[in-house]
N, C-alpha and C positions, 0 to 999 in steps of 0.2 A: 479513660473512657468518658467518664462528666467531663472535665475539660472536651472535648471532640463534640461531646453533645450541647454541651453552650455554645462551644466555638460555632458551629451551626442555626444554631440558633437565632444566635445576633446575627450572621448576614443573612439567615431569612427574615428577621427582623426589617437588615439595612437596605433588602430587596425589595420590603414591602413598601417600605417611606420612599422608595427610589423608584416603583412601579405607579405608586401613586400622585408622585413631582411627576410623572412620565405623562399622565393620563392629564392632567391638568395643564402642564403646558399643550396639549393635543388638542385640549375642549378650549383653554384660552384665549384671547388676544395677543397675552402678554408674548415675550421674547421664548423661541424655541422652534421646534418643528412644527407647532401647529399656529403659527400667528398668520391670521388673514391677510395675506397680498392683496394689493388694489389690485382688480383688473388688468391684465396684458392691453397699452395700448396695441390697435392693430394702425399698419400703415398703408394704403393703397398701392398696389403694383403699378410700376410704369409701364406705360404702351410698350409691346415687343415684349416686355420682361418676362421671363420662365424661370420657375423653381420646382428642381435645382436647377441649376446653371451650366443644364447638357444639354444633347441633343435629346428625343423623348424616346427614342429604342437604344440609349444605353439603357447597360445595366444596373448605373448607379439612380434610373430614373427609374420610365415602366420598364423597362428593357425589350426584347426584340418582339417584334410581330409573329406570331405560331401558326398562319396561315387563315384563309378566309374561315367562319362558318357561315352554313347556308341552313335553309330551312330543312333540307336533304339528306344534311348530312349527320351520324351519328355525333357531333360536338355542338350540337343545335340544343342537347338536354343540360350545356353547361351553362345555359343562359336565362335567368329570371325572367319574370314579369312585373315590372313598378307601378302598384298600383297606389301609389301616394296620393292623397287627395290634395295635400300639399305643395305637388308640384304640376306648375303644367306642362303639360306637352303637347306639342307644335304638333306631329304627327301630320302633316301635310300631305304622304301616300295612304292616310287613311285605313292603315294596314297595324298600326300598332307599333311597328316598327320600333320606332323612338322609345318605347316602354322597357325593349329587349334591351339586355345586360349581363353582365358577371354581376357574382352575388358582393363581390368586393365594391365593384363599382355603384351596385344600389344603394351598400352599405355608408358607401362615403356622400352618395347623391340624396340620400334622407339625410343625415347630418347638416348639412349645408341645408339642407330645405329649412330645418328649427333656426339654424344660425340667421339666415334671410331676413326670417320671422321677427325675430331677438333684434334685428338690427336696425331693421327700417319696419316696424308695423303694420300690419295691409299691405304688406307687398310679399308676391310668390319668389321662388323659382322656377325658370322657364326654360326647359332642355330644347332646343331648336332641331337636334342633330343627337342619335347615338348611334344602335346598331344599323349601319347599313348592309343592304342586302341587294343592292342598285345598281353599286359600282362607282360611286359618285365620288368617290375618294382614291388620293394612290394607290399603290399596290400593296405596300408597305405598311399601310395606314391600322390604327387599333382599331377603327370605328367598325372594321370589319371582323371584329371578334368581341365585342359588346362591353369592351377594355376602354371604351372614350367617349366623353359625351360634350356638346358645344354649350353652353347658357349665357342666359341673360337673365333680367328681373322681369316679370310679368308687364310693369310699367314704361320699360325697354328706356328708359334713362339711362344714357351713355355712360353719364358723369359718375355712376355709383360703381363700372365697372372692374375699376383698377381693387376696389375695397372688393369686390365679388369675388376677383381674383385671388386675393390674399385669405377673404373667408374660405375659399376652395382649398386653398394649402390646408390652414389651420383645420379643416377635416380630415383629413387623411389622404386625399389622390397624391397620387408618386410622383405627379407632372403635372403641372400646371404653365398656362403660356396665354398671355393677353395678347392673344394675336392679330386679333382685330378690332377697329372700333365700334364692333358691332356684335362681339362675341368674346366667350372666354372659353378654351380649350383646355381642357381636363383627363387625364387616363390613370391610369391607376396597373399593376404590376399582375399578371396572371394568376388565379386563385390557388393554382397549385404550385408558386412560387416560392423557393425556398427563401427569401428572400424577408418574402410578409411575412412568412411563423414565425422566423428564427427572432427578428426584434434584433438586437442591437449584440454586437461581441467584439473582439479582437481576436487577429490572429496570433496561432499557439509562437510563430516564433517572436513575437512583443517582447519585447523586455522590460520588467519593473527591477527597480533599485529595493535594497530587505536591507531589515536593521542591520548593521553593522559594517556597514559601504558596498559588499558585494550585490551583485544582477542574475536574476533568475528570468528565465523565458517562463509565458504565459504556464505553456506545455509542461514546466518542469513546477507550477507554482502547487502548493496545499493550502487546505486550509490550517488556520494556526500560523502560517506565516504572517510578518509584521512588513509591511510594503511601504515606501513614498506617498504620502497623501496631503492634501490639506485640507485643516481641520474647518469648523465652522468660524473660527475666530480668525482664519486668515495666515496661518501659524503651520507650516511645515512638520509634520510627525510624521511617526512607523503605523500606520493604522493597520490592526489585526486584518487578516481577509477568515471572515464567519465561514466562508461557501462559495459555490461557484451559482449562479443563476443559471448559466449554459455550459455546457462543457459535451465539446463535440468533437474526438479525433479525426473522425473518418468525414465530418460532415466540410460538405464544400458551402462556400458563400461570396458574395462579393464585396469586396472591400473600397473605400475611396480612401487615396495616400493625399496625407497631406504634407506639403514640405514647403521650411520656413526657411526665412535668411539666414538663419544661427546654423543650418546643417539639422536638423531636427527634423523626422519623419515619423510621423501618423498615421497610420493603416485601423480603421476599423469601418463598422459595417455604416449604412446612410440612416439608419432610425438611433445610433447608437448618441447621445447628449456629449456635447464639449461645450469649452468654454471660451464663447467668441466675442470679441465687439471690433466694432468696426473701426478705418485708422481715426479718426474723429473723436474716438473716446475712451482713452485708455487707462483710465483710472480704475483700478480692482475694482468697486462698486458697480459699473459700467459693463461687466461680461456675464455672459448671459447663458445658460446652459440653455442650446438649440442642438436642432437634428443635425448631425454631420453633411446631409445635404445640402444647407443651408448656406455652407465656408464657401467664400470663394478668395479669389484672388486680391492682394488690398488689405484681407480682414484679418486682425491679431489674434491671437491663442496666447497663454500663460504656459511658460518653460521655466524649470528648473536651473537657472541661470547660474552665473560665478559668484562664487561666498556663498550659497547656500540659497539665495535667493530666488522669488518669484518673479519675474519680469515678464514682458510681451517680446511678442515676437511674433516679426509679418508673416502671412502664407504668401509664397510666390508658385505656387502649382498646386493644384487640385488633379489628381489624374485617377482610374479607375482599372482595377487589379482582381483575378481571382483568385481564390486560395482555398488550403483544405485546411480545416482543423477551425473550433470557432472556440471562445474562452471568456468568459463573463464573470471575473471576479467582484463580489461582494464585502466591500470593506467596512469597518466600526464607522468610518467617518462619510462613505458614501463615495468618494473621490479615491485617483491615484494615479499617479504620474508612468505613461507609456510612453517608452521612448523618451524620456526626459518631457511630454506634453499633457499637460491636465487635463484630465478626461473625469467625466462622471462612471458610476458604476452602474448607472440606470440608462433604460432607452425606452423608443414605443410611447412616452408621454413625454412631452416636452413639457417639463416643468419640474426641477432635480429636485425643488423643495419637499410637493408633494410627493414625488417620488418617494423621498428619503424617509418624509413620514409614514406615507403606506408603509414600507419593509422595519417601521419600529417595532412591529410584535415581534414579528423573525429574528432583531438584535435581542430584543428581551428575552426572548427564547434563548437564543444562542449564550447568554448572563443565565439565565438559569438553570442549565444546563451543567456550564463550566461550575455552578456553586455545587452543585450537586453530585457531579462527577469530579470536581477537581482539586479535590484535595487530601486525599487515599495518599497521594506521595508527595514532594516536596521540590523535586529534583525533575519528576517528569509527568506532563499532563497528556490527557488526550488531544489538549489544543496544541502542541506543541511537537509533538509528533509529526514525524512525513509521513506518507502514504506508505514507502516500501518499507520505514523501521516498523508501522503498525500492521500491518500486514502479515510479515515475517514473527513477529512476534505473538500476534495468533494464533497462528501455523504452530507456532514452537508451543505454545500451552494445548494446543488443543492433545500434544504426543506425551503430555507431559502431567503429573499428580497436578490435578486443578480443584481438588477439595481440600478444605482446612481441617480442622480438627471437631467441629460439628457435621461434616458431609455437603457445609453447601459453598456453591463457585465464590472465589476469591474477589475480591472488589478490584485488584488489577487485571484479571482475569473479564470481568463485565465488565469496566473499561476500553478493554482492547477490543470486546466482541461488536459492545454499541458503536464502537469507533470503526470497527469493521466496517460495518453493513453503514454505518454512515457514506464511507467514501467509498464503498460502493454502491450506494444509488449517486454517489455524482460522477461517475464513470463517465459517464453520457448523458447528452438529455438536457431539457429545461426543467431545473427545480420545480418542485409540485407550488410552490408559498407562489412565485412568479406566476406560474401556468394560472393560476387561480384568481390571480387581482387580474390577469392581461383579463379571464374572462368576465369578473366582473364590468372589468371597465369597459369591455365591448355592452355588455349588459345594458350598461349607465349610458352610456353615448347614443346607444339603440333607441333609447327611451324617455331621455329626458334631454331637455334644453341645454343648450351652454351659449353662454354670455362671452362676448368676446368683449 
Protein backbone atom coordinates (compact mmCIF):
# COMPACT_ATOMS: atom_id res chain seq x y z
CA UNK A 1 0.00 0.00 0.00
CA UNK A 2 3.15 2.81 0.79
CA UNK A 3 4.68 1.43 -2.26
CA UNK A 4 1.02 2.45 -4.54
CA UNK A 5 1.18 5.72 -2.49
CA UNK A 6 4.77 6.74 -3.52
CA UNK A 7 4.20 5.13 -6.75
CA UNK A 8 1.69 7.94 -7.00
CA UNK A 9 3.16 10.33 -5.76
CA UNK A 10 6.20 10.68 -7.98
CA UNK A 11 4.13 10.90 -11.15
CA UNK A 12 2.16 13.51 -9.61
CA UNK A 13 5.40 14.90 -8.90
CA UNK A 14 6.49 14.07 -12.75
CA UNK A 15 3.12 15.66 -13.92
CA UNK A 16 3.71 18.62 -12.14
CA UNK A 17 7.59 19.45 -13.66
CA UNK A 18 5.91 18.10 -17.01
CA UNK A 19 2.65 20.77 -16.62
CA UNK A 20 4.99 23.18 -15.79
CA UNK A 21 7.81 22.53 -19.15
CA UNK A 22 4.07 22.63 -20.61
CA UNK A 23 3.12 26.11 -19.54
CA UNK A 24 6.40 27.63 -20.36
CA UNK A 25 7.02 26.42 -23.62
CA UNK A 26 3.03 28.04 -24.15
CA UNK A 27 4.13 31.55 -22.62
CA UNK A 28 7.71 31.08 -24.63
CA UNK A 29 9.31 31.91 -27.73
CA UNK A 30 11.43 28.93 -27.36
CA UNK A 31 10.64 25.47 -29.49
CA UNK A 32 7.07 23.89 -28.83
CA UNK A 33 3.45 24.75 -29.24
CA UNK A 34 3.60 27.93 -28.23
CA UNK A 35 6.66 29.56 -30.23
CA UNK A 36 5.42 32.77 -32.04
CA UNK A 37 4.97 32.31 -35.89
CA UNK A 38 5.77 35.31 -38.27
CA UNK A 39 2.78 36.40 -39.66
CA UNK A 40 0.99 34.35 -42.62
CA UNK A 41 2.17 36.23 -45.74
CA UNK A 42 -1.18 36.99 -47.63
CA UNK A 43 -1.09 36.69 -51.52
CA UNK A 44 -3.35 38.78 -53.92
CA UNK A 45 -6.04 36.92 -55.89
CA UNK A 46 -5.91 36.85 -59.57
CA UNK A 47 -8.54 38.58 -61.80
CA UNK A 48 -11.53 35.79 -62.33
CA UNK A 49 -9.86 33.72 -59.47
CA UNK A 50 -12.65 32.16 -56.74
CA UNK A 51 -12.09 30.31 -53.60
CA UNK A 52 -12.71 27.57 -53.50
CA UNK A 53 -12.39 26.61 -56.96
CA UNK A 54 -16.31 25.72 -57.62
CA UNK A 55 -19.00 27.18 -58.94
CA UNK A 56 -20.71 29.49 -55.80
CA UNK A 57 -24.14 27.19 -55.27
CA UNK A 58 -22.19 24.11 -54.84
CA UNK A 59 -22.18 22.75 -51.77
CA UNK A 60 -18.50 22.59 -51.12
CA UNK A 61 -18.90 26.54 -51.44
CA UNK A 62 -22.13 28.76 -50.38
CA UNK A 63 -24.24 26.06 -51.71
CA UNK A 64 -27.65 26.33 -53.35
CA UNK A 65 -29.91 29.47 -53.38
CA UNK A 66 -33.23 28.85 -50.94
CA UNK A 67 -35.25 31.28 -52.74
CA UNK A 68 -35.75 35.06 -52.89
CA UNK A 69 -36.68 37.06 -49.39
CA UNK A 70 -38.81 40.05 -49.80
CA UNK A 71 -39.58 42.57 -47.35
CA UNK A 72 -43.13 40.60 -47.26
CA UNK A 73 -42.34 37.80 -46.73
CA UNK A 74 -41.97 35.78 -43.23
CA UNK A 75 -37.91 34.98 -44.02
CA UNK A 76 -37.33 38.95 -44.14
CA UNK A 77 -36.85 38.33 -39.99
CA UNK A 78 -33.74 36.16 -41.02
CA UNK A 79 -31.86 39.18 -42.05
CA UNK A 80 -29.75 41.78 -40.03
CA UNK A 81 -29.04 45.20 -40.06
CA UNK A 82 -25.14 46.52 -40.46
CA UNK A 83 -24.77 49.22 -38.84
CA UNK A 84 -20.74 49.42 -38.81
CA UNK A 85 -19.42 52.69 -38.71
CA UNK A 86 -16.64 51.02 -40.28
CA UNK A 87 -17.93 50.18 -43.35
CA UNK A 88 -19.54 52.18 -46.09
CA UNK A 89 -22.32 51.54 -47.96
CA UNK A 90 -23.16 52.60 -51.41
CA UNK A 91 -26.88 52.29 -50.62
CA UNK A 92 -27.66 53.99 -53.89
CA UNK A 93 -31.89 53.00 -53.71
CA UNK A 94 -31.60 54.89 -50.57
CA UNK A 95 -33.65 52.38 -48.88
CA UNK A 96 -31.00 50.68 -46.74
CA UNK A 97 -31.06 47.92 -48.69
CA UNK A 98 -27.32 47.19 -48.92
CA UNK A 99 -27.24 47.12 -44.88
CA UNK A 100 -29.58 43.89 -45.08
CA UNK A 101 -28.00 40.42 -44.47
CA UNK A 102 -27.70 37.12 -42.80
CA UNK A 103 -26.14 37.32 -39.41
CA UNK A 104 -23.25 35.06 -41.02
CA UNK A 105 -22.78 37.31 -43.64
CA UNK A 106 -22.38 40.46 -41.17
CA UNK A 107 -20.34 38.40 -39.15
CA UNK A 108 -17.66 37.85 -41.89
CA UNK A 109 -18.29 41.61 -43.39
CA UNK A 110 -17.17 43.17 -39.77
CA UNK A 111 -14.13 41.05 -39.78
CA UNK A 112 -12.90 42.07 -43.15
CA UNK A 113 -13.91 45.64 -42.11
CA UNK A 114 -10.83 45.55 -38.94
CA UNK A 115 -8.65 43.38 -41.60
CA UNK A 116 -9.08 46.63 -44.37
CA UNK A 117 -8.09 48.79 -41.35
CA UNK A 118 -4.92 46.56 -40.22
CA UNK A 119 -3.93 46.58 -43.86
CA UNK A 120 -4.01 49.74 -45.55
CA UNK A 121 -4.73 52.50 -42.66
CA UNK A 122 -7.53 55.25 -43.57
CA UNK A 123 -8.89 53.21 -45.74
CA UNK A 124 -12.85 51.61 -45.25
CA UNK A 125 -14.67 48.91 -46.70
CA UNK A 126 -17.10 49.62 -49.28
CA UNK A 127 -20.27 47.15 -49.78
CA UNK A 128 -21.55 48.60 -53.43
CA UNK A 129 -24.21 45.66 -53.54
CA UNK A 130 -25.83 43.12 -50.88
CA UNK A 131 -29.45 42.36 -50.32
CA UNK A 132 -31.37 43.01 -53.36
CA UNK A 133 -34.93 43.32 -53.30
CA UNK A 134 -35.05 44.91 -57.16
CA UNK A 135 -34.47 42.00 -59.11
CA UNK A 136 -31.20 43.29 -60.33
CA UNK A 137 -29.61 39.99 -60.25
CA UNK A 138 -30.25 36.17 -61.68
CA UNK A 139 -32.63 34.12 -60.39
CA UNK A 140 -30.41 31.98 -58.79
CA UNK A 141 -28.33 34.65 -57.30
CA UNK A 142 -27.59 34.76 -53.09
CA UNK A 143 -27.82 38.57 -53.17
CA UNK A 144 -31.50 37.85 -53.04
CA UNK A 145 -31.31 36.18 -49.63
CA UNK A 146 -28.73 38.60 -47.81
CA UNK A 147 -26.06 35.51 -48.41
CA UNK A 148 -23.72 38.05 -50.88
CA UNK A 149 -22.29 41.19 -50.78
CA UNK A 150 -20.16 43.00 -53.86
CA UNK A 151 -16.92 45.43 -52.20
CA UNK A 152 -14.38 47.45 -52.89
CA UNK A 153 -11.99 49.86 -50.61
CA UNK A 154 -13.65 53.36 -49.84
CA UNK A 155 -10.60 54.73 -52.08
CA UNK A 156 -11.84 52.37 -55.11
CA UNK A 157 -8.08 51.73 -56.05
CA UNK A 158 -8.35 48.74 -58.31
CA UNK A 159 -4.86 47.74 -57.72
CA UNK A 160 -5.57 46.64 -53.81
CA UNK A 161 -8.38 44.33 -55.11
CA UNK A 162 -6.86 41.03 -55.83
CA UNK A 163 -5.37 41.48 -51.78
CA UNK A 164 -9.25 42.45 -50.74
CA UNK A 165 -10.02 39.45 -52.34
CA UNK A 166 -7.82 37.13 -50.35
CA UNK A 167 -8.51 39.42 -47.17
CA UNK A 168 -12.30 38.32 -47.85
CA UNK A 169 -11.21 34.35 -47.76
CA UNK A 170 -9.01 34.87 -44.74
CA UNK A 171 -12.55 36.02 -42.86
CA UNK A 172 -14.58 33.54 -43.17
CA UNK A 173 -17.08 33.91 -46.57
CA UNK A 174 -17.50 30.29 -48.31
CA UNK A 175 -16.92 31.97 -51.71
CA UNK A 176 -15.22 34.32 -52.75
CA UNK A 177 -14.71 35.45 -56.70
CA UNK A 178 -12.75 38.54 -58.18
CA UNK A 179 -14.98 38.94 -60.70
CA UNK A 180 -14.44 42.19 -61.69
CA UNK A 181 -12.15 44.89 -62.00
CA UNK A 182 -14.25 46.84 -60.19
CA UNK A 183 -15.51 44.62 -57.48
CA UNK A 184 -15.08 41.64 -55.44
CA UNK A 185 -17.90 39.22 -54.97
CA UNK A 186 -18.38 37.54 -51.68
CA UNK A 187 -21.31 35.01 -50.09
CA UNK A 188 -21.08 32.90 -47.40
CA UNK A 189 -23.33 29.48 -46.72
CA UNK A 190 -27.09 29.81 -45.14
CA UNK A 191 -27.18 30.39 -41.25
CA UNK A 192 -28.88 27.28 -40.65
CA UNK A 193 -26.38 25.37 -42.69
CA UNK A 194 -25.13 22.17 -41.44
CA UNK A 195 -22.45 22.78 -42.84
CA UNK A 196 -21.10 26.03 -40.81
CA UNK A 197 -21.79 24.25 -37.21
CA UNK A 198 -20.48 21.07 -37.99
CA UNK A 199 -16.57 22.57 -38.60
CA UNK A 200 -14.62 20.08 -40.04
CA UNK A 201 -14.97 15.79 -39.75
CA UNK A 202 -14.65 12.73 -41.94
CA UNK A 203 -16.76 10.38 -42.98
CA UNK A 204 -17.55 7.20 -40.63
CA UNK A 205 -16.57 4.90 -43.35
CA UNK A 206 -12.41 6.50 -43.57
CA UNK A 207 -10.17 4.37 -42.68
CA UNK A 208 -7.17 4.81 -40.16
CA UNK A 209 -4.24 2.21 -40.00
CA UNK A 210 -3.83 1.08 -35.54
CA UNK A 211 -0.90 -0.24 -34.01
CA UNK A 212 -0.18 -3.29 -35.13
CA UNK A 213 -0.86 -3.16 -39.25
CA UNK A 214 -4.47 -3.76 -39.09
CA UNK A 215 -7.45 -0.81 -40.39
CA UNK A 216 -10.36 0.28 -38.60
CA UNK A 217 -13.22 2.60 -40.08
CA UNK A 218 -13.80 6.07 -38.66
CA UNK A 219 -17.26 4.40 -37.46
CA UNK A 220 -15.75 1.48 -35.68
CA UNK A 221 -12.66 3.78 -34.06
CA UNK A 222 -12.45 4.41 -29.67
CA UNK A 223 -10.89 6.35 -27.85
CA UNK A 224 -7.68 4.58 -26.52
CA UNK A 225 -6.93 3.54 -29.77
CA UNK A 226 -3.24 4.03 -31.21
CA UNK A 227 -3.76 5.32 -34.99
CA UNK A 228 -1.05 6.39 -37.98
CA UNK A 229 0.11 9.84 -37.38
CA UNK A 230 2.96 12.01 -37.50
CA UNK A 231 4.56 13.33 -34.83
CA UNK A 232 5.80 16.98 -34.49
CA UNK A 233 9.43 15.89 -35.46
CA UNK A 234 8.31 14.55 -38.81
CA UNK A 235 8.54 10.82 -37.58
CA UNK A 236 5.70 8.37 -38.25
CA UNK A 237 4.07 6.77 -34.83
CA UNK A 238 0.73 5.13 -33.36
CA UNK A 239 -0.57 8.32 -31.76
CA UNK A 240 -3.36 7.56 -28.94
CA UNK A 241 -6.89 9.15 -30.24
CA UNK A 242 -7.81 11.07 -26.44
CA UNK A 243 -11.70 11.59 -28.13
CA UNK A 244 -13.70 12.42 -30.73
CA UNK A 245 -14.41 16.43 -31.21
CA UNK A 246 -17.51 15.29 -33.46
CA UNK A 247 -18.95 12.16 -33.69
CA UNK A 248 -22.30 12.13 -35.57
CA UNK A 249 -24.04 8.75 -36.79
CA UNK A 250 -27.16 10.03 -38.07
CA UNK A 251 -25.70 13.40 -39.07
CA UNK A 252 -25.45 14.32 -42.84
CA UNK A 253 -22.72 16.57 -44.20
CA UNK A 254 -20.86 17.37 -47.20
CA UNK A 255 -17.87 16.04 -48.14
CA UNK A 256 -14.96 17.12 -50.99
CA UNK A 257 -13.05 13.79 -52.29
CA UNK A 258 -9.89 14.27 -53.03
CA UNK A 259 -7.94 11.72 -55.20
CA UNK A 260 -4.25 11.59 -56.07
CA UNK A 261 -2.05 9.81 -58.66
CA UNK A 262 -0.97 7.07 -56.19
CA UNK A 263 -4.80 5.77 -56.04
CA UNK A 264 -5.40 7.52 -52.67
CA UNK A 265 -8.68 9.06 -51.81
CA UNK A 266 -9.81 11.86 -49.32
CA UNK A 267 -13.18 12.45 -48.27
CA UNK A 268 -13.69 15.14 -45.61
CA UNK A 269 -15.61 18.18 -44.91
CA UNK A 270 -14.31 21.95 -46.72
CA UNK A 271 -13.31 23.87 -43.13
CA UNK A 272 -11.62 20.43 -42.19
CA UNK A 273 -7.21 21.47 -42.21
CA UNK A 274 -4.76 19.10 -44.68
CA UNK A 275 -1.63 19.32 -45.46
CA UNK A 276 -1.09 20.94 -48.97
CA UNK A 277 1.78 22.73 -51.03
CA UNK A 278 1.60 23.39 -54.11
CA UNK A 279 3.79 21.42 -57.25
CA UNK A 280 6.45 24.14 -56.86
CA UNK A 281 7.30 23.18 -53.42
CA UNK A 282 7.58 19.96 -52.08
CA UNK A 283 9.80 19.75 -49.44
CA UNK A 284 8.10 18.75 -45.99
CA UNK A 285 8.88 22.23 -44.59
CA UNK A 286 6.79 23.70 -47.44
CA UNK A 287 3.08 22.11 -46.65
CA UNK A 288 0.83 24.02 -44.98
CA UNK A 289 -2.16 22.95 -42.97
CA UNK A 290 -5.21 24.89 -45.09
CA UNK A 291 -8.91 24.58 -45.31
CA UNK A 292 -9.81 21.54 -47.62
CA UNK A 293 -11.42 23.95 -49.81
CA UNK A 294 -8.37 25.43 -50.67
CA UNK A 295 -6.85 21.84 -52.81
CA UNK A 296 -7.26 21.88 -55.98
CA UNK A 297 -5.95 20.40 -58.92
CA UNK A 298 -1.93 20.44 -59.44
CA UNK A 299 -1.51 20.61 -55.56
CA UNK A 300 0.44 17.83 -53.47
CA UNK A 301 -0.73 16.21 -50.10
CA UNK A 302 1.57 13.86 -47.97
CA UNK A 303 0.85 9.81 -48.28
CA UNK A 304 1.92 7.24 -46.46
CA UNK A 305 4.03 5.84 -49.25
CA UNK A 306 6.29 2.38 -49.74
CA UNK A 307 8.80 1.49 -46.77
CA UNK A 308 6.90 3.20 -44.36
CA UNK A 309 7.48 6.46 -45.68
CA UNK A 310 6.09 10.02 -46.08
CA UNK A 311 6.12 11.31 -49.68
CA UNK A 312 3.86 13.65 -51.81
CA UNK A 313 1.62 12.90 -53.88
CA UNK A 314 -0.45 15.14 -56.79
CA UNK A 315 -4.27 15.76 -56.47
CA UNK A 316 -5.76 14.99 -59.82
CA UNK A 317 -9.58 15.68 -58.89
CA UNK A 318 -11.32 17.63 -56.40
CA UNK A 319 -15.01 16.41 -56.61
CA UNK A 320 -17.97 17.03 -54.00
CA UNK A 321 -20.02 14.17 -52.28
CA UNK A 322 -22.74 13.79 -49.52
CA UNK A 323 -22.71 11.48 -46.84
CA UNK A 324 -24.09 10.50 -43.48
CA UNK A 325 -22.27 9.90 -40.51
CA UNK A 326 -19.55 12.66 -39.57
CA UNK A 327 -16.18 11.51 -37.08
CA UNK A 328 -13.51 13.86 -35.68
CA UNK A 329 -10.87 12.12 -34.02
CA UNK A 330 -8.59 13.85 -31.67
CA UNK A 331 -5.02 12.45 -31.52
CA UNK A 332 -1.82 12.98 -28.82
CA UNK A 333 0.00 14.29 -31.75
CA UNK A 334 -2.78 16.33 -33.47
CA UNK A 335 -2.40 14.58 -36.93
CA UNK A 336 -3.39 11.04 -38.64
CA UNK A 337 -3.34 9.48 -41.68
CA UNK A 338 -7.14 8.82 -43.63
CA UNK A 339 -7.08 6.85 -46.20
CA UNK A 340 -3.32 6.43 -46.34
CA UNK A 341 -3.48 10.89 -46.57
CA UNK A 342 -2.35 13.43 -43.86
CA UNK A 343 -4.80 15.06 -42.44
CA UNK A 344 -4.90 17.38 -39.36
CA UNK A 345 -7.24 16.51 -36.41
CA UNK A 346 -8.36 20.35 -36.27
CA UNK A 347 -10.72 22.47 -38.54
CA UNK A 348 -12.62 26.10 -38.42
CA UNK A 349 -9.11 27.81 -37.77
CA UNK A 350 -6.64 27.43 -40.30
CA UNK A 351 -3.61 27.29 -38.47
CA UNK A 352 -2.92 23.42 -37.07
CA UNK A 353 -0.11 24.97 -34.75
CA UNK A 354 -2.48 27.06 -32.75
CA UNK A 355 -4.98 24.67 -33.13
CA UNK A 356 -2.96 21.98 -31.52
CA UNK A 357 -2.01 24.42 -28.67
CA UNK A 358 -5.49 25.65 -27.84
CA UNK A 359 -6.55 21.62 -27.25
CA UNK A 360 -3.12 21.31 -24.93
CA UNK A 361 -5.28 21.53 -21.66
CA UNK A 362 -7.74 18.86 -23.08
CA UNK A 363 -4.28 16.47 -23.68
CA UNK A 364 -3.28 17.38 -20.09
CA UNK A 365 -6.40 16.43 -18.91
CA UNK A 366 -6.65 13.51 -20.76
CA UNK A 367 -2.50 12.60 -18.88
CA UNK A 368 -4.34 13.35 -15.85
CA UNK A 369 -6.75 11.51 -15.91
CA UNK A 370 -4.97 8.24 -17.29
CA UNK A 371 -2.38 8.82 -13.96
CA UNK A 372 -5.22 8.82 -11.91
CA UNK A 373 -7.47 6.22 -13.10
CA UNK A 374 -4.89 4.06 -14.67
CA UNK A 375 -3.20 2.07 -12.83
CA UNK A 376 -5.81 -0.07 -10.45
CA UNK A 377 -4.62 -2.91 -12.96
CA UNK A 378 -1.68 -3.67 -15.07
CA UNK A 379 -3.16 -5.61 -17.94
CA UNK A 380 -6.17 -3.35 -18.57
CA UNK A 381 -7.00 0.49 -18.59
CA UNK A 382 -9.81 2.50 -19.28
CA UNK A 383 -7.87 3.97 -22.24
CA UNK A 384 -7.40 0.77 -23.69
CA UNK A 385 -10.74 -0.50 -23.59
CA UNK A 386 -13.37 -0.40 -26.66
CA UNK A 387 -16.63 0.94 -26.31
CA UNK A 388 -18.58 -2.43 -26.41
CA UNK A 389 -15.98 -4.47 -23.87
CA UNK A 390 -16.59 -1.12 -21.52
CA UNK A 391 -19.98 -1.04 -21.79
CA UNK A 392 -20.62 -4.81 -21.41
CA UNK A 393 -18.70 -4.76 -18.61
CA UNK A 394 -20.63 -2.19 -16.62
CA UNK A 395 -23.70 -3.94 -17.29
CA UNK A 396 -22.12 -7.02 -15.81
CA UNK A 397 -20.91 -5.04 -12.37
CA UNK A 398 -23.62 -3.27 -12.07
CA UNK A 399 -25.81 -7.24 -11.56
CA UNK A 400 -23.02 -8.12 -9.66
CA UNK A 401 -21.32 -7.84 -5.57
CA UNK A 402 -19.71 -4.28 -6.38
CA UNK A 403 -18.67 -3.61 -2.81
CA UNK A 404 -15.47 -4.59 -1.07
CA UNK A 405 -15.00 -5.40 2.21
CA UNK A 406 -15.46 -1.80 3.67
CA UNK A 407 -18.96 -1.24 1.81
CA UNK A 408 -17.53 1.12 -0.85
CA UNK A 409 -17.47 0.62 -4.99
CA UNK A 410 -14.34 -1.10 -6.31
CA UNK A 411 -11.67 1.06 -8.15
CA UNK A 412 -12.34 -1.22 -11.34
CA UNK A 413 -15.83 -0.72 -10.78
CA UNK A 414 -15.37 3.55 -10.99
CA UNK A 415 -13.27 2.91 -13.69
CA UNK A 416 -15.76 1.22 -15.87
CA UNK A 417 -18.60 3.62 -14.64
CA UNK A 418 -16.33 7.11 -15.37
CA UNK A 419 -15.60 5.32 -18.60
CA UNK A 420 -19.06 4.71 -19.18
CA UNK A 421 -20.56 8.09 -19.12
CA UNK A 422 -17.37 9.23 -20.87
CA UNK A 423 -18.29 7.35 -24.16
CA UNK A 424 -21.42 8.12 -23.72
CA UNK A 425 -21.34 11.82 -24.08
CA UNK A 426 -19.38 11.03 -27.26
CA UNK A 427 -22.01 9.17 -28.70
CA UNK A 428 -22.98 12.22 -30.64
CA UNK A 429 -22.28 15.61 -30.78
CA UNK A 430 -19.52 18.19 -30.77
CA UNK A 431 -17.33 17.81 -27.66
CA UNK A 432 -18.12 20.59 -24.89
CA UNK A 433 -13.65 21.49 -24.83
CA UNK A 434 -14.36 22.22 -28.82
CA UNK A 435 -17.85 23.80 -28.68
CA UNK A 436 -16.28 26.19 -26.20
CA UNK A 437 -12.91 27.55 -27.96
CA UNK A 438 -15.20 27.51 -31.62
CA UNK A 439 -17.08 30.13 -29.12
CA UNK A 440 -14.57 31.90 -27.81
CA UNK A 441 -12.99 32.37 -31.07
CA UNK A 442 -16.09 33.69 -32.54
CA UNK A 443 -15.94 35.97 -29.39
CA UNK A 444 -12.26 37.10 -30.37
CA UNK A 445 -12.72 37.73 -34.10
CA UNK A 446 -16.07 39.71 -33.18
CA UNK A 447 -14.02 41.95 -31.39
CA UNK A 448 -10.72 42.29 -31.82
CA UNK A 449 -8.23 43.03 -34.75
CA UNK A 450 -6.32 40.46 -36.77
CA UNK A 451 -3.34 41.15 -38.63
CA UNK A 452 -2.84 39.50 -41.70
Amino acid sequence: MKQSCWARLARLGLLAVCTCTWLVQGCGPGPGYGIRHRPRKLTAMHYKQSVPNFSENNLGASGRAEGKITRNSERFNELVCNYNPDVVFKDEENTNADRFMTKRCKDCLNRLAIAVMNQWPGVHLRVTEAWDEDGHHPADSLHYEGRAVDITTDDRKTEKYGLLAQLAVEAGFDWVHYESKHHVHCSVKADHSVAVEKGGCFPGWARVTVAGGGQKSLSSLAPGDRIMALSGTGRIVFSQVLLFLHRGQESRSTFLALETEDGHRLALTPHHLVFLAPRDKLHHSEYQAQFASRAKRGDYVLIHGAGGRVQPSRIISVSVEEGVGVYAPLTEDGTLFVDGVLASSYALVEDHRLAHWAFGPLRLLSSFTQLLWGESTETETACTKTRTRVLHKADRYMNSDILNSRGNLTVPLIMDIKEKHSLQRQVSGVHWYARLLYSFGRIFLDSKSFHP
